[in-house]
N, C-alpha and C positions, 0 to 999 in steps of 0.2 A: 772371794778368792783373789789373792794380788797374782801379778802379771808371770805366770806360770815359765819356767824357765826351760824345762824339759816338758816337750810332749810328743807323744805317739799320737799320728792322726792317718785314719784310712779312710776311703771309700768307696763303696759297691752300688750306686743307688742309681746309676747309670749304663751306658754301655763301655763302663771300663772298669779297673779294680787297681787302687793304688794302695801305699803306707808308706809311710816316711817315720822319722824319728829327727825331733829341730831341738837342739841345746843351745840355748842361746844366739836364737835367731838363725842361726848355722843350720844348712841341714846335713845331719851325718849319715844319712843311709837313707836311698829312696829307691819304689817300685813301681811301675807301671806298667798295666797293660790292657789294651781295649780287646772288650768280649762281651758280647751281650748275653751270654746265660754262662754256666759254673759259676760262678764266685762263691759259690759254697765252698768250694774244693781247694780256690785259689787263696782264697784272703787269708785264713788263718799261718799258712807256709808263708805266704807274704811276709806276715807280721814276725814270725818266728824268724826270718831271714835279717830285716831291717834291724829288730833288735841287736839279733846276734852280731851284726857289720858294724850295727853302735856300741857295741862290749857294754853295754848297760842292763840290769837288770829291772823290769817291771817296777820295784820296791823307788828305783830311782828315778824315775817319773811324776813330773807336779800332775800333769793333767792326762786325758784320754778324750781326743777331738774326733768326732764322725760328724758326717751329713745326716741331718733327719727327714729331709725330703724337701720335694715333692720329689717324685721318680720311680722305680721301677718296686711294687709291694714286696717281690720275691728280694731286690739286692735291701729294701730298706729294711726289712726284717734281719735279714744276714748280717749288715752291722751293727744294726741296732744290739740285736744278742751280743753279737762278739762286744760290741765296747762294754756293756753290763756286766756280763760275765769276766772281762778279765779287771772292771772298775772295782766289784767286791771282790775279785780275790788280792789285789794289789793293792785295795785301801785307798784308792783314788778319783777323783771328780771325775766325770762326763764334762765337755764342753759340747753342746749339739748345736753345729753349724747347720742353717739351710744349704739347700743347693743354689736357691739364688744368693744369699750370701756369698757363698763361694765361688759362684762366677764372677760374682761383682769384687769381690777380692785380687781377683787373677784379672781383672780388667783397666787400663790406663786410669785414670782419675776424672771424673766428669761425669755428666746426663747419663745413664746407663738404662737401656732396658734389655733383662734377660728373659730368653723364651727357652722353655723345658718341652722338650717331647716327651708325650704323657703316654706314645706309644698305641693309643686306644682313639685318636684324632684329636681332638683337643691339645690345643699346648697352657702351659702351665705360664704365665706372667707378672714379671713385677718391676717395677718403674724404680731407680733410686735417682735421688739426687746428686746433685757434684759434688756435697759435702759423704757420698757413701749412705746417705739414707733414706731406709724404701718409704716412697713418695705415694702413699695409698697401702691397700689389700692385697694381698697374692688374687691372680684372677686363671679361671678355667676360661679360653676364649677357642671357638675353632678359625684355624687357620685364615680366612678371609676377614674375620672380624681381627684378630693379631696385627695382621697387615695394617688394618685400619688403625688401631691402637700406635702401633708404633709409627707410623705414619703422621699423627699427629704431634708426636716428642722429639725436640732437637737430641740432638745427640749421639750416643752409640748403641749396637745392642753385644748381646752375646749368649749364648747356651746351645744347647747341643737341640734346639728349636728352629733355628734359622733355616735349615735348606727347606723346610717344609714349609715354608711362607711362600704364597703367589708370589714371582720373578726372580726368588733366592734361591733355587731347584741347587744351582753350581757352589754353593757356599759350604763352607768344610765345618761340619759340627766341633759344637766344642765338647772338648771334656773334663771333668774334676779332675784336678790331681792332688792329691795328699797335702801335698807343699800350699795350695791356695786352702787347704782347709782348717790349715795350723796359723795361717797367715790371720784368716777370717776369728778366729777362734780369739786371736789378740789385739785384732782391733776391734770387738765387740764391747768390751771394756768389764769391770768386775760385777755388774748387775746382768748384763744380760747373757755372762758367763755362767750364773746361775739359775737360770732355767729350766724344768724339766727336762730332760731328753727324750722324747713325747713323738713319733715318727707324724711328720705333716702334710695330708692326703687334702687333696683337692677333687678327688671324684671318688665313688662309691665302686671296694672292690670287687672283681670283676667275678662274683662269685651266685651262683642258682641255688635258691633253698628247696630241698626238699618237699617233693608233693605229700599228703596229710590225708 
């Protein structure tokens, strides 16, 4: 895929729910709002809305950019479907951003480590470099080892992980917004634009099988 000129990017995979529409770099219509449950309800009117304010129709779109995780099962499924469902009916790619992608998109340029609340105690982490590249594996770490983790990396951090780290209690989470997802989406470059869109789970969900 070359460097996609129109895209529709949302996300649900956190405690918020965004979509935007970026035409050459430009963003024409954006939406945001923090919630930690609906986004079932929320995101599809979203997307109908941002369109609509971009006077473009689906058909006129190179790409369709969401997060594919790590983060919340119920919001990663929600746009997971939404981007598939409206990718074959408008005849258009998937670009699937991580979430730390995306934080690290929305973040100054340098050492970066982003931390994800997994919600369930565990935070989610991954280290990138200052050239934007993740520097190792995405890691499941609980909160005092995190500490420890980022405590050994010069740098910055960011993700809606921070207040939950020992001495960060007052620090204001981050969150995705559409706009860094379309961002991330274009500085990935045309190989790793192509990639499944494949939702990316760091812990086993939270679900009890059936006694037998």
């Amino acid at each position: 895929m070359t460097d996609p000129r129109a895209i529709l990017a949302f996300d649900c995979s956190g405690a918020s729910c965004s979509a935007m529409v970026q035409i050459d770099n430009a963003v024409i219509a954006s939406r945001f709002v923090e919630m930690t449950r609906g986004q079932a309800e929320v995101l599809v009117p979203m997307i109908a809305d941002v369109m609509a304010e971009a006077g473009i129709d689906f058909s006129a779109l190179d790409a369709i950019a969401t997060t594919v995780g790590p983060g919340s099962f119920t919001g990663l499924r929600i746009g997971l479907a939404t981007a598939r469902g409206l990718a074959l009916a408008a005849g258009r790619p998937i670009i699937a951003v991580t979430a730390f992608e995306a934080f690290r998109a929305a973040s100054p340029a340098g050492v970066l480590t982003v931390l994800i609340d997994s919600r369930r105690g565990p935070l989610f982490v991954q280290a990138f470099d200052a050239a934007g590249i993740a520097d190792g594996e995405a890691l499941s770490l609980e909160p005092d080892a995190a500490a420890e983790f980022l405590a050994r990396r010069h740098g910055g951090h960011a993700g809606d992980g921070i207040p939950l780290l020992p001495g960060y209690h007052d620090a204001q989470p981050g969150r995705i917004r559409a706009e860094a997802v379309a961002l991330a989406a274009r500085q990935l470059g045309p190989a790793a634009r192509s990639r499944p869109a494949l939702p990316l789970y760091l812990r086993a969900p939270d679900v009890t099988l059936p006694k037998t």
